[in-house]
N, C-alpha and C positions, 0 to 999 in steps of 0.2 A: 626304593619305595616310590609308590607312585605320586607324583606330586603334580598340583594344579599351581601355576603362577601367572602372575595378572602382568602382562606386559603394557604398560604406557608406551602411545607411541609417540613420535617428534609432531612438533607444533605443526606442521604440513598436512597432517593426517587425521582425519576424525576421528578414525576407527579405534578402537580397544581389545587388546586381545588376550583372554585368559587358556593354559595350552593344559592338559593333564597329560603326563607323559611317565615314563622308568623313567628316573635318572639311571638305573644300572638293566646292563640287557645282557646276558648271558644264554649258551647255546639251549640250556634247560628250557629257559623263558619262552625262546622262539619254538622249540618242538611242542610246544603243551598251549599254544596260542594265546600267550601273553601279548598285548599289540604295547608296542615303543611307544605310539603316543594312541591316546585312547578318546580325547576330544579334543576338539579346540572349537573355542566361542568366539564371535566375531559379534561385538556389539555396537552399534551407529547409534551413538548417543544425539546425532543434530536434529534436526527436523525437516529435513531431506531426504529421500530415497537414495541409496547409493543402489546403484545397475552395474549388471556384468561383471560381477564378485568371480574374484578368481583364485582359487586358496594353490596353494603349493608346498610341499614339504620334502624334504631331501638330507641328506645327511652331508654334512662337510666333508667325509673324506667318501664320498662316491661310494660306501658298501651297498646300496640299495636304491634301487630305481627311484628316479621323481615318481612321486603322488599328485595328483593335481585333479580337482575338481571345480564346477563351474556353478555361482548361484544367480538367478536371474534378479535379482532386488533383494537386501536387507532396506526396511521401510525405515520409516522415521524412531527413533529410540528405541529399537528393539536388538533383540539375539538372536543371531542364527548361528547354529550347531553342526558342526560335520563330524563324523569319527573315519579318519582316515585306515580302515580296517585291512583295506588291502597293499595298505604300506611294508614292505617282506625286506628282512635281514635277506642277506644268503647265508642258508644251511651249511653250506659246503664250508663258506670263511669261519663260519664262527665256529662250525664243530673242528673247526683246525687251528685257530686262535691260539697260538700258546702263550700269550702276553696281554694284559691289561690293556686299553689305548683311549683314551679322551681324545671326543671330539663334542660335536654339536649338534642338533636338529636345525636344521632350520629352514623357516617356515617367512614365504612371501605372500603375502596379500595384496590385488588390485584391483581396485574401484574405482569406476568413475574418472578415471584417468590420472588418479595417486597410485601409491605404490608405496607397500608398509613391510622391512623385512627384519626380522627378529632369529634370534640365535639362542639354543638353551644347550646348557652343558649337558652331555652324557657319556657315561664309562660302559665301552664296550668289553666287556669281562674273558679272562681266558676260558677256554674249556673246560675246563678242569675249576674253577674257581665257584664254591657257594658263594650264594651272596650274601647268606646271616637272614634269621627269622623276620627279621625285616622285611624282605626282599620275596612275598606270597611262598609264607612257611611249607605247604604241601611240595613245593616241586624237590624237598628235601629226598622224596620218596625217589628221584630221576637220579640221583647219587648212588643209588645202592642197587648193584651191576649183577644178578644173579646169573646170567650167560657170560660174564666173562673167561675168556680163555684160561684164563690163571685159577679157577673156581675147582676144577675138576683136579688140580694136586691136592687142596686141601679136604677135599671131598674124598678122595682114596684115603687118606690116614684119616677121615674120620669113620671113616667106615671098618677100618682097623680096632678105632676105638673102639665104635660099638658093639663089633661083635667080641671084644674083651670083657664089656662091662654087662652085657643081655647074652643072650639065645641064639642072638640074632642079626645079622648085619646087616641086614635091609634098611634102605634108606626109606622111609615109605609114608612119614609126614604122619595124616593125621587117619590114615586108613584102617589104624587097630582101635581108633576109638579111646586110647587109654592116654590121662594128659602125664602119666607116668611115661610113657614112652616117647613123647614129644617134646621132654623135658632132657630122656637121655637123649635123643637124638643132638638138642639144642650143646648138650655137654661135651658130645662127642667133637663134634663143631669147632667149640670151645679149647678141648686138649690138641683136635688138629692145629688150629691156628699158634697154640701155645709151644709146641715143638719147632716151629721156624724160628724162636729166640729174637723173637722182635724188637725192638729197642720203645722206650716212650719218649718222644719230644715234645715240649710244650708248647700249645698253642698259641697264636697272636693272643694280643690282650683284646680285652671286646671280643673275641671272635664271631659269638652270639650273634650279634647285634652287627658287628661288619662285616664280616661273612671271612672265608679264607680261602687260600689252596686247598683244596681235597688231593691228598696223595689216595688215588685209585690204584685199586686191586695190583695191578703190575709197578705200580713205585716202589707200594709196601713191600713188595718181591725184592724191587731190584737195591734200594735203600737202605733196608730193612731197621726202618723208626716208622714210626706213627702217632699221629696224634690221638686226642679221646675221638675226637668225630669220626679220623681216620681209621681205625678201628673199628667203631661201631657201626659203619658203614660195612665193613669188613666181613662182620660177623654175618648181619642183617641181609649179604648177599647170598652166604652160605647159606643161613636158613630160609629162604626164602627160593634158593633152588633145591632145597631137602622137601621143599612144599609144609615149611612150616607160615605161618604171620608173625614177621617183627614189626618192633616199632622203632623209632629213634624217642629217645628222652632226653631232654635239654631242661635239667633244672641249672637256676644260672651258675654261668661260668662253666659251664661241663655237657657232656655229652654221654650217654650209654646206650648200649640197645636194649632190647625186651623183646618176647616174644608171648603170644596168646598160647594155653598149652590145649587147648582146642579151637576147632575149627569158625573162628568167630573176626568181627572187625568192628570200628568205631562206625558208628555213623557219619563222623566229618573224619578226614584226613587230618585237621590240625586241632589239636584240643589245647586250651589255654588256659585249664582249670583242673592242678595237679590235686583236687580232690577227687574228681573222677577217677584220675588214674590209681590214686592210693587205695582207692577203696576195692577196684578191679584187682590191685596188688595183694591184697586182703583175703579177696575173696578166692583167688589163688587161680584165678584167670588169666590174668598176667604174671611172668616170671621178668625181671627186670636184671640186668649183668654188671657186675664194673668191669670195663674192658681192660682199662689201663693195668687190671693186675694181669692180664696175660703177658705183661712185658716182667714180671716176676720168675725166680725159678720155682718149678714144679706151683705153679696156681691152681686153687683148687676155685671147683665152680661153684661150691656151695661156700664160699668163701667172699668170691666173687658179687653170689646174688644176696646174699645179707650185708655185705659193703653197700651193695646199690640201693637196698632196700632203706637203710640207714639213710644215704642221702636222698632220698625222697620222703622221708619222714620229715627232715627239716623243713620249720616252715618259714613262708617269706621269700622274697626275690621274683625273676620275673621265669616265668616258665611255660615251656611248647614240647608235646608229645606230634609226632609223625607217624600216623598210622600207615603202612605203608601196602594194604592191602585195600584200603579204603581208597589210598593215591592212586592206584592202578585200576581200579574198576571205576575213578572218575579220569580215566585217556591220563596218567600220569606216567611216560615211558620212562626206561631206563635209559641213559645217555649210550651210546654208538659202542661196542666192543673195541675196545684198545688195548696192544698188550707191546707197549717199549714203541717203540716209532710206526709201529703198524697200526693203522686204524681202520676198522671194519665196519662197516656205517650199512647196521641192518633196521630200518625203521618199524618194519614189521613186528614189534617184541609182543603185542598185545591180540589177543585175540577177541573174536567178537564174543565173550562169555566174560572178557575181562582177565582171563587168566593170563599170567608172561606164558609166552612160548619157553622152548626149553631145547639147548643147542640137541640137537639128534646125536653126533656122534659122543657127547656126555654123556646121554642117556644109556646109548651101546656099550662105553668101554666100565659104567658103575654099576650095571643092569638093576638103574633103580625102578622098583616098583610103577608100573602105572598108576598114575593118580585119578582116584576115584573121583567122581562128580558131589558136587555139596548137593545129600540129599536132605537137608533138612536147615533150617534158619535160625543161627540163635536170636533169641530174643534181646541180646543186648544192641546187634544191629541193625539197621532198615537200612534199604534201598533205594535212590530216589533217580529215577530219567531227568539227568541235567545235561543240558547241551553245554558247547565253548561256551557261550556267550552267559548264561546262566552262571556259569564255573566262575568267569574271569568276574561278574557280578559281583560273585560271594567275597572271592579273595580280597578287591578293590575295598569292598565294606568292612572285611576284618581289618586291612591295612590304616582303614579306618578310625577304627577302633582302636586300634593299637597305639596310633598317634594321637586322640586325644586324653588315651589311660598313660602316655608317656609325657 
């Protein structure tokens, strides 16, 4: 979360400094322009002009160049504000990170011939690691890999499915118009994953709220356990390369996906108010799953989606829906193609319409359907031109939010 802390400094120094920063940074964070630290305040409480202000910021173990900026006077009792924006992780370390590591910020200030230097804790997260709805709940959508290499096995046996249960084996999303057919697709999906005989392992405790390992698409391969997230992460890549809209659901303690069964999206990414969703659930717009029974023999999905529907009826607790169509037409990428030690770092995934790209040779070897253009808008959605800085705004204010509702 993002936190603001008010640093006192030693009797030597006027100065007072308050920092807002992550404490957690993860590769997601850095590709979707989350900044490490977001302001820092430099207040001159005397009645003296402090000259030649010189801010610096740097990271204790060397992953990222000094930041250093220069301000000609903070006056007498006032704030002067910098947002060190062009302070950059490296891409390359953190999307190769396979391990957690604590270190520090830290940040030197000079005036007037003092010198003020302050340290803040921060965990630089693996790759692979969410950080929990805590942690700007949208980049949940950068977990769910619909180009991964490993996508296109389960894509062939669902496409086995479907043309066992339709007419039809086309993979073709929402282009027949029919949420009956977006529904078998989504099932199809469902019994591919269910024949790899997955295993279920339980999650951390908190997971919600402290985020975890994500086993992506090649662990659950190579592993074969997974948790509710990992799963529903699972699902939500398949449908979403079949050119359907999932979403992730986190009523608490749990994890499932959902899918819209036509062509429609939230207007936020993160929705915090499971009436909305139930009522979408209702109205038969949304289909919601329990993943964890595909670790079941022979799971049926209509089994599945009244288990899930069940637990979204209970009420109470804390709860976040990820839309994750919504994530992607506001620059929410999916994290780098990895499949076992090989990692493929294509940044390219989004196009300028907002749609993912879609691997070519997947498309060749499933000859799925071209995907028709949205020619029409449902009214449940709107659209709104937000830039970075707009985006990081919102999140920052929900984060907000969140901390004085907790």
């Amino acid at each position: 979360m993002s936190e603001m802390i008010e640093s006192p400094v030693h009797e030597q120094s006027p100065l007072q400094l308050s920092v807002e920063y992550s404490d957690r940074v993860n590769f997601a964070m850095q590709q979707n322009g989350v900044p490490l630290v977001t302001e820092i305040q430099i207040t001159n409480p005397t009645q003296t002009t402090l000259e030649q202000v010189t801010v610096t910021v740097t990271l204790e173990n060397d992953e990222c160049e000094p930041w250093t900026t220069r301000i000609a006077a903070i006056g007498p009792d006032s704030t002067y504000r910098v947002q060190p924006e062009d302070l950059a992780l490296s891409a390359k370390q953190l999307a190769t990170r396979t391990e957690a590591e604590r270190t520090a910020i830290c940040i030197s200030v000079h005036a007037s011939g003092q010198s003020v230097n302050k340290s803040y804790p921060v965990e630089l997260l693996a790759f692979d690691q969410w950080p929990g709805i805590g942690h700007y709940p949208e980049l949940t959508a950068a977990f769910v890999t619909p180009n991964h290499p490993r996508v296109v096995t389960f894509l062939k046996d669902a496409r086995t499915s479907l043309g066992s249960r339709s007419d039809s084996d086309a993979i073709d999303g929402y282009q027949s118009g029919s949420r009956q057919r977006a529904a078998l697709i989504a099932e199809a999906c469902f019994h591919a994953v269910a024949t790899h005989n997955i295993g279920y392992i339980n999650p951390p405790a908190s997971f919600a709220t402290d985020g975890q390992r994500v086993r992506l698409i090649d662990r659950i391969c190579r592993e074969n356990f997974g948790t509710c997230l990992d799963l529903s992460l699972l699902l939500a890549s398949l449908w979403e390369q079949c050119g359907l809209h999932p979403l992730i659901l986190m009523p608490e303690g749990h994890a499932m996906p959902a899918l819209w069964t036509h062509e429609a999206h939230c207007p936020e990414a993160a929705i915090e108010e499971p009436a909305q969703i139930r009522n979408l659930i209702e109205l038969g717009h949304i289909v919601p799953v329990e993943s964890t029974l595909l670790t079941q023999p022979n799971p049926s999905f209509n089994a599945a989606v009244e288990s899930a529907k069940r637990r979204m009826s209970q009420p109470g607790g804390t709860f976040c829906a990820i839309d994750i169509k919504a994530g992607r037409k506001r620059g929410v990428l999916p994290l780098p193609l990895r499949d076992g030690d090989t990692t493929v770092v294509d940044l390219e995934l989004i196009t300028s319409t907002g749609k993912p790209t879609t691997a070519q040779s997947t498309l060749d070897r499933l000859e799925l359907a071209e995907r028709a253009e949205q020619m029409s808008r449902s009214p449940l959605l709107t659209d709104t031109d937000e830039s970075p800085s707009d985006r990081i705004a919102r999140w920052q204010k929900r984060l907000l939010d969140l901390s004085l509702r907790n």
